[in-house]
C-alpha positions in Angstrom: -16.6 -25.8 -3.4 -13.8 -23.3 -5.0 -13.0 -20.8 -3.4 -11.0 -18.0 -6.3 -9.5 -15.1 -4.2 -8.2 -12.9 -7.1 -6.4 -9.8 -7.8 -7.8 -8.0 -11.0 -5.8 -7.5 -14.0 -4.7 -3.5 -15.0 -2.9 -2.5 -17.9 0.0 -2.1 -16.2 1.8 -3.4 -13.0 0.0 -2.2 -9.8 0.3 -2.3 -5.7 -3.1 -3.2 -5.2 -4.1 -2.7 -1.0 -7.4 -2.2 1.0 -6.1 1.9 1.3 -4.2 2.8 -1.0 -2.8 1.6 -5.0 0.0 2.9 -7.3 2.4 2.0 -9.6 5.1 -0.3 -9.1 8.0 1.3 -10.8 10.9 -1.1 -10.6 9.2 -3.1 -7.7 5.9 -5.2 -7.3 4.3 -6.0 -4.3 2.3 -8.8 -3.8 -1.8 -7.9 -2.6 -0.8 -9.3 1.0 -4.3 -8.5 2.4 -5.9 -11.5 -0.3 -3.1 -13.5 0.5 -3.9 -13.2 4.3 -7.6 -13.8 3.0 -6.6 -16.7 0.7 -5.4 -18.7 4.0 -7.6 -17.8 6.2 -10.3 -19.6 4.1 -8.1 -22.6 3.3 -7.7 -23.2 7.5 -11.2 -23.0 7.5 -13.0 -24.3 4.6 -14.8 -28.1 5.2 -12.0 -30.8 3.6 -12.8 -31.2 -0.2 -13.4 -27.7 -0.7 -10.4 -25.9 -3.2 -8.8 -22.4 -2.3 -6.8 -20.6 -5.3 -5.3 -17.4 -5.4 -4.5 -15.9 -8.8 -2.9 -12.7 -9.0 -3.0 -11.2 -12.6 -1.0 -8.5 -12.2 2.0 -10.5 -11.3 1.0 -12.6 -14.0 0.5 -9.9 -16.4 -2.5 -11.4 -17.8 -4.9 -9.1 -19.8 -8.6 -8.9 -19.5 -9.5 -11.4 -21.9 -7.0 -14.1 -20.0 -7.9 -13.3 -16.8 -11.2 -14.6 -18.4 -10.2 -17.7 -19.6 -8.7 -18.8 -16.5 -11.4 -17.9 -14.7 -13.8 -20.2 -16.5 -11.1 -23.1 -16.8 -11.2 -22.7 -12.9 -14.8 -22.1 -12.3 -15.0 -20.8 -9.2 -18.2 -21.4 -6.7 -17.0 -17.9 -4.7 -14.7 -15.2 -6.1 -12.8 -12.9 -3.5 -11.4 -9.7 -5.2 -10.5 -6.0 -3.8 -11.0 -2.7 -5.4 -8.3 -0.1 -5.9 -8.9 3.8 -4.4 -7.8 5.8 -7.9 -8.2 2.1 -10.2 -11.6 1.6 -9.7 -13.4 2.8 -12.4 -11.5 0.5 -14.9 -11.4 -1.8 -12.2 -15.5 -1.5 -12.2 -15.8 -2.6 -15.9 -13.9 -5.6 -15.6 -16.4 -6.9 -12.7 -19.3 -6.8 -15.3 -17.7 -9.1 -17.9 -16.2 -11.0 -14.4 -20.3 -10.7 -13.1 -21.2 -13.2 -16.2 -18.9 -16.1 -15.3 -19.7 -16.8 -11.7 -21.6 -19.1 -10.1 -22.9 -17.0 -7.1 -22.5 -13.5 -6.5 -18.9 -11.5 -6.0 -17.2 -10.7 -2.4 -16.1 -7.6 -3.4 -13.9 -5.7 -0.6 -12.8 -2.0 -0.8 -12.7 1.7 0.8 -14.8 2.6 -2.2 -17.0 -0.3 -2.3 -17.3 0.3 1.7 -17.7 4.3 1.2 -20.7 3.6 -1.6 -22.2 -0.1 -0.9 -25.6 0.2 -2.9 -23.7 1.1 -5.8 -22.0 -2.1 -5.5 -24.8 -4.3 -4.2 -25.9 -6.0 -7.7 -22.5 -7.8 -7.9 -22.7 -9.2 -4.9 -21.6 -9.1 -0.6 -19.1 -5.6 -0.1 -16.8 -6.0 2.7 -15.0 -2.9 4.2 -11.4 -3.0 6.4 -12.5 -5.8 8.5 -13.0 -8.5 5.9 -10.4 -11.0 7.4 -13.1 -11.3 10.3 -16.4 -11.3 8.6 -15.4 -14.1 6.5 -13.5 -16.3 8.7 -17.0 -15.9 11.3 -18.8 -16.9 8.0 -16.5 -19.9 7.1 -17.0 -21.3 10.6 -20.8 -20.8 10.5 -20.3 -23.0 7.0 -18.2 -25.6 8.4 -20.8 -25.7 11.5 -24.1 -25.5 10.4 -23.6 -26.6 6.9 -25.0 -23.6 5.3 -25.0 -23.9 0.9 -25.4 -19.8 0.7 -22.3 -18.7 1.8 -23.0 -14.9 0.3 -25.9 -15.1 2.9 -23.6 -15.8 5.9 -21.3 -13.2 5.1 -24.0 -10.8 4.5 -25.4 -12.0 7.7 -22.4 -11.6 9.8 -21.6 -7.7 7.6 -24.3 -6.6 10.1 -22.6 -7.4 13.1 -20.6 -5.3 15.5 -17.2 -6.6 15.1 -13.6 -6.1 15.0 -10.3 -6.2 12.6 -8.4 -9.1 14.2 -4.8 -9.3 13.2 -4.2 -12.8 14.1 -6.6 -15.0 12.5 -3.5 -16.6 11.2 -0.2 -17.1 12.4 1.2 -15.8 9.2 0.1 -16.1 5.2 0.7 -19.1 3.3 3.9 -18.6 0.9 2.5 -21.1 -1.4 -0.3 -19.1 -3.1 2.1 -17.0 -4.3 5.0 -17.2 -7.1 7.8 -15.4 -4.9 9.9 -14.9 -7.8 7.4 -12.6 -9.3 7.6 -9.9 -6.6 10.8 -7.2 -5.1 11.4 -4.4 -3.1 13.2 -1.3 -5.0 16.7 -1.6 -5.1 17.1 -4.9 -3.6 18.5 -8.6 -4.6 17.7 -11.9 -3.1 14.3 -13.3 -2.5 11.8 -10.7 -0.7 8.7 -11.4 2.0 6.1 -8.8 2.5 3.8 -8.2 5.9 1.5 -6.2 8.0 3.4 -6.2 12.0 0.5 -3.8 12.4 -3.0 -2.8 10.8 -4.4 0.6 10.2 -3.3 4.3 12.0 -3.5 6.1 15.0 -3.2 9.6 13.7 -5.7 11.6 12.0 -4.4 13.4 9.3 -6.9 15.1 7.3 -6.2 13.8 3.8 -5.7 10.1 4.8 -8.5 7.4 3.7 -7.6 5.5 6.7 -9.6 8.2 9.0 -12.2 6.8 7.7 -12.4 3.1 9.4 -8.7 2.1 9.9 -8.1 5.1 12.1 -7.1 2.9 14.9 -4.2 0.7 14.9 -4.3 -3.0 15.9 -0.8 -5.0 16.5 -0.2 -8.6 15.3 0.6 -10.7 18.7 4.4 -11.1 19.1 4.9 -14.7 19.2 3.2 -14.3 15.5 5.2 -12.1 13.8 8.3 -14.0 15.5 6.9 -17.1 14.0 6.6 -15.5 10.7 10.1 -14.6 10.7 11.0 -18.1 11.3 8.8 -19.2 8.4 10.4 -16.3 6.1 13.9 -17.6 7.0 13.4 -20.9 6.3 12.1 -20.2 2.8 14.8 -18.6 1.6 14.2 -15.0 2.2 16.3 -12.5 2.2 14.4 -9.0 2.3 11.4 -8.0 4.7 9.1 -5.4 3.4 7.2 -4.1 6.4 4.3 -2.5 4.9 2.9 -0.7 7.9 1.5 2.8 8.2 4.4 3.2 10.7 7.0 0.7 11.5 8.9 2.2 14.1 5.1 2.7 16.5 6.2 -0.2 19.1 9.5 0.1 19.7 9.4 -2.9 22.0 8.6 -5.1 19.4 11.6 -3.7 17.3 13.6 -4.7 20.3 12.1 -8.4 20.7 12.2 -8.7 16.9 16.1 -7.8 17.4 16.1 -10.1 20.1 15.0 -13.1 18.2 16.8 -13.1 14.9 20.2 -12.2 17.2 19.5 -15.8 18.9 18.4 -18.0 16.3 21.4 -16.3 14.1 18.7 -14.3 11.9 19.8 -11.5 9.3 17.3 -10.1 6.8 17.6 -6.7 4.9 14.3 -4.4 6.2 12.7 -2.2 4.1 9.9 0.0 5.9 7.6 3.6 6.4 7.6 6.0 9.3 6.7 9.8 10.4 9.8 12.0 11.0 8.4 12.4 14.9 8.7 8.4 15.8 12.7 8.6 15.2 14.6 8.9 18.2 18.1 7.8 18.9 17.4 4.4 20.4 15.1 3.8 17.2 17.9 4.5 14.9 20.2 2.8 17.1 17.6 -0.2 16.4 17.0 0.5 12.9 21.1 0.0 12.1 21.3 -2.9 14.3 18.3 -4.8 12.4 20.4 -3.8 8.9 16.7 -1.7 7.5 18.1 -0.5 4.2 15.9 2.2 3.6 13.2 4.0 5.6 11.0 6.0 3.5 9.2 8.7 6.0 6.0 10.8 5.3 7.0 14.1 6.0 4.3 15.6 3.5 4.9 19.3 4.4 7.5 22.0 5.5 4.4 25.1 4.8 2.8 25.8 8.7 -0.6 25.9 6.9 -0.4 23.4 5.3 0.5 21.3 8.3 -2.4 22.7 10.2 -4.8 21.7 7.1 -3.6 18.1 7.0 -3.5 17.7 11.1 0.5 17.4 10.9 2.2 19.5 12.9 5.7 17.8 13.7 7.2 19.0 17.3 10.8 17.7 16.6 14.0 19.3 17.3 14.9 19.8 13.7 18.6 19.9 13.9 18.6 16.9 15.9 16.4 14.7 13.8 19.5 16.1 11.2 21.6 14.5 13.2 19.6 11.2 13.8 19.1 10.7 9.8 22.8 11.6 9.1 23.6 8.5 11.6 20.7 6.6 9.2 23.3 7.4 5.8 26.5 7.0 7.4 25.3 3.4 8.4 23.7 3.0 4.7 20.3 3.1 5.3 19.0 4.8 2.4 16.1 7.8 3.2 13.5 9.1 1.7 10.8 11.7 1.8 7.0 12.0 0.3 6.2 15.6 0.2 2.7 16.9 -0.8 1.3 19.9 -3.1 -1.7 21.6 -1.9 -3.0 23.3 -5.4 -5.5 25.0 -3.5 -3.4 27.0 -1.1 0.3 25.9 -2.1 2.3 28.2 -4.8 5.2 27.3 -7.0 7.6 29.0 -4.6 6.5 26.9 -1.8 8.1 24.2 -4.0 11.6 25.8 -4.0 10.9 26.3 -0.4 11.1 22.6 -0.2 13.8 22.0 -1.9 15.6 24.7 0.0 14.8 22.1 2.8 15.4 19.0 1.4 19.4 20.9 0.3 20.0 20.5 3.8 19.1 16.9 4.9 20.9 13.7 4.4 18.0 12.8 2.4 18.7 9.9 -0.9 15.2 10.2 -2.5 12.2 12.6 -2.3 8.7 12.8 -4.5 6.2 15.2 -4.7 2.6 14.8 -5.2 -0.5 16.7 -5.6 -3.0 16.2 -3.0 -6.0 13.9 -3.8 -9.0 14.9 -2.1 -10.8 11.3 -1.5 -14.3 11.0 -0.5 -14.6 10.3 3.4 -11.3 12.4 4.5 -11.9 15.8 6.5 -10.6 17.2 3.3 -12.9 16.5 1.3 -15.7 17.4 3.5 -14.2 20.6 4.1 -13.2 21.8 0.6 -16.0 20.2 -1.6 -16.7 23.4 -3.6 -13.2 22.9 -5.1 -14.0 19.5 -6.0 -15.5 17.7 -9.3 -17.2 14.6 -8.1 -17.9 11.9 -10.2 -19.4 8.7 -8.7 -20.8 5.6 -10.1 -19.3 4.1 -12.3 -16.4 6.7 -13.2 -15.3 7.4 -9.8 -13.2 10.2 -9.3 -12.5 13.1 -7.0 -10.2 15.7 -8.2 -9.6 19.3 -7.7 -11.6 21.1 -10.2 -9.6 21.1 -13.6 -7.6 24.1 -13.2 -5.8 23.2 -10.2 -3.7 20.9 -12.6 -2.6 23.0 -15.1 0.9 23.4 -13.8 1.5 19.6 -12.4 3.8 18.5 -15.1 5.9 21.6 -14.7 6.0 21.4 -10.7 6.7 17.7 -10.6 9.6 17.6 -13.4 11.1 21.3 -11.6 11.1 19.1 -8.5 12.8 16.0 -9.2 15.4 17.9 -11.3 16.2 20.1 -8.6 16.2 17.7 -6.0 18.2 15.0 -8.3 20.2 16.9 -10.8 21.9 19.4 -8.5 23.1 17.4 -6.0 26.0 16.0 -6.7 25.8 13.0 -4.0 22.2 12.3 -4.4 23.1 12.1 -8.4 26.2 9.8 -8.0 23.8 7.7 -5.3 21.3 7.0 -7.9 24.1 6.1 -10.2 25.1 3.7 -7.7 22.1 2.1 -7.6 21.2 1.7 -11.0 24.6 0.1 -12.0 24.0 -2.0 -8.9 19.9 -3.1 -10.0 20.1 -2.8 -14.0 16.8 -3.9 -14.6 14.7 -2.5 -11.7 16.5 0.8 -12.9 15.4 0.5 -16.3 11.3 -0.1 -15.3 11.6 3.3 -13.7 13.9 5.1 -16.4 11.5 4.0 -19.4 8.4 4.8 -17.0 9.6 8.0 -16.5 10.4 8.7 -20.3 6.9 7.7 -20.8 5.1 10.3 -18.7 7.5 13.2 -19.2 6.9 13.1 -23.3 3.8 10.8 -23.8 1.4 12.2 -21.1 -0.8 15.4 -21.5 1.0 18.5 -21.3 -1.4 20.2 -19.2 -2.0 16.7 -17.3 -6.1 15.9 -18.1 -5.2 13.1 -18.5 -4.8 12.9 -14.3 -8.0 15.0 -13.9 
């Protein structure tokens, strides 16, 4: 048997995960969750039996290619995941992908998950616990030598069970083409993980609350073990790609701990909330060499904290003091800040950047709040919503909300940019130090300041 766990092409370079997709500007990541899935299966598949992983968008194979490989491989079971705001395009490539397999798809997803009998003609949908409903299906195959492995997995889908982070001792480098994937801003060979899966907090516009709202740790001696593995391939960069790196702060101290024994130095690249800095986890931070901790601080507005359950009780001036310690040992910082168009006004953007003026701050975005299906804040504001579903999914405040979003965005990264001299000469810095990462994001952002809709229907 073959066994195809695939990524789906886009037109355009994605970050494809069970919770969330974007853009990579300047960086790709690679889909870690299928390439957790990819060995999962091969450790448990009967010998004989063929695992591949193809990622197109690394590839940057089209529609029509993706194709072609796809019968020159002809796969018994294909494995793919949906994207959250991709899907719809996403959708129309499973029909012509629908014609070419042998059995039915494995389709796993939030939005699959969220809507499952729109999605039950192509095949088994798996939600946020995937890694565990298969591998129980794999050994019920290897066991009971069962031919309908759709069956088994749809079987085992009805099952109480849970997410369990260590299945595997870590993912198999070899699926993937390293050389194809980087973090922003950095040199040398990069490795990407999960130390933890899903979220304790509950903030009101977050998919996770949904079914990843609680968080589940990776066992110690396996993320040590993975480090190992990472080192003695050559890499160079860890990408933690966490909710929230800095949760366990023993494990940042045994992490320390280990690499400081076995002579260990990587460059850490990772996300956090403002409240989970403290000086010891600075202090740890400097001392593991993280070059840039991007924190979601999402709001300054009181309201709007209350609205997306995230109030922050921190001692502003110190936390000043605690990211000013960050830049002085060149860990780079940023912020991702959110627009409520609802109840947020334009001069709740200058606010901001009256904020942002006064922290040691290197990069900041701002984006306008999506309302996804399954959040609090969709439930609580659906009369502001347009809801499309099957097969154009999209939920969007209703059309005027976005009139202004150019005009707010662009006013914000000038401001925050442009009139700062240090922030400025930073970016300068970097580009001169990462030409060609610099340039994806320079032409990219060309390309949506003059070529996208003026009043942004194109987003709606």
């Amino acid at each position: 048997m073959k066994f195809l766990v695939l990524n789906l092409p886009y037109q355009s370079k994605i970050i494809r995960k069970y919770s969330c997709s974007y853009f990579a500007r300047g960086f790709l990541y690679p889909p870690v969750e299928l390439v957790r899935l990819s060995t999962i299966i091969e450790e448990n598949v009967i010998p004989g039996d063929e695992v591949i992983f193809y990622d197109a968008v690394a590839e940057n194979h089209d529609e029509d290619t993706c194709i072609e490989k796809i019968k020159n491989i002809q796969p018994d079971y294909v494995f793919t995941m949906t994207s959250v705001d991709f899907i719809s395009s996403e959708l129309k490539f499973i029909e012509k992908l629908k014609l070419f397999a042998k059995n039915p798809l494995v389709i796993i997803g939030y939005i699959p998950s969220l809507y499952p009998d729109d999605f039950s003609k192509y095949g088994a949908v798996l939600d946020g616990n995937f890694e565990t409903i298969v591998y129980n299906s794999l050994g019920i195959r290897k066991t009971q030598q069962k031919t309908d492995f759709i069956e088994i997995i749809q079987n085992e889908k009805l099952k109480e069970t849970e997410h369990n982070p260590d299945l595997i001792v870590h993912y198999n480098l070899k699926f993937i083409k390293n050389y194809r994937y980087k973090e922003l801003f950095s040199k040398g060979k990069s490795g990407f993980t999960y130390w933890s899966f899903g979220c304790p907090y509950s903030c009101s516009f977050c998919i996770k609350t949904y079914n990843q709202h609680k968080v589940r740790f990776r066992k110690t001696e396996n993320i040590l073990q993975e480090i190992k593995y990472f080192a003695e391939n050559g890499i160079k960069n860890i990408r933690l790609l966490d909710d929230n790196c800095t949760l366990k702060k023993s494990l940042l101290k045994d992490v320390l701990k280990f690499q400081s024994e076995n002579g260990l130095k990587f460059n850490y690249y990772g996300l956090t909330r403002i409240d989970l800095l403290d000086e010891e986890i600075v202090d740890i931070l400097i001392e593991l060499n993280f070059k840039h901790i991007m924190i979601g601080l999402e709001t300054i507005n009181e309201n709007s904290g209350r609205e997306y359950n995230k109030i922050f009780n921190i001692d502003l001036e110190k936390t000043k003091l605690l990211l000013k310690k960050l830049r002085k040992n060149k860990v780079e910082i940023s912020f991702f800040m959110l627009f409520n168009p609802l109840t947020e006004k334009f001069t709740d953007i200058k606010s901001t950047l009256s904020f942002l003026r006064t922290m040691p701050v290197s990069f900041a975005s701002l984006s306008y709040i999506i309302p996804y299906p399954g959040t609090e804040i969709f439930r609580k504001n659906e009369q502001h919503i347009e809801v499309q579903n099957y097969p154009e999914f999209r939920w969007r405040w209703k059309k005027d909300y976005y009139l202004n979003l150019k005009k707010h965005e662009t006013y914000f990264l000038r401001n925050f940019y442009f009139t700062n001299p240090g922030r400025f000469l930073n970016l300068l810095r970097l580009f001169f130090e990462h030409p060609s990462q610099a340039f994806d994001i320079f032409y990219d952002s060309l390309r949506y300041l003059f070529k996208s809709n003026k009043e942004r229907e194109d987003y709606f």
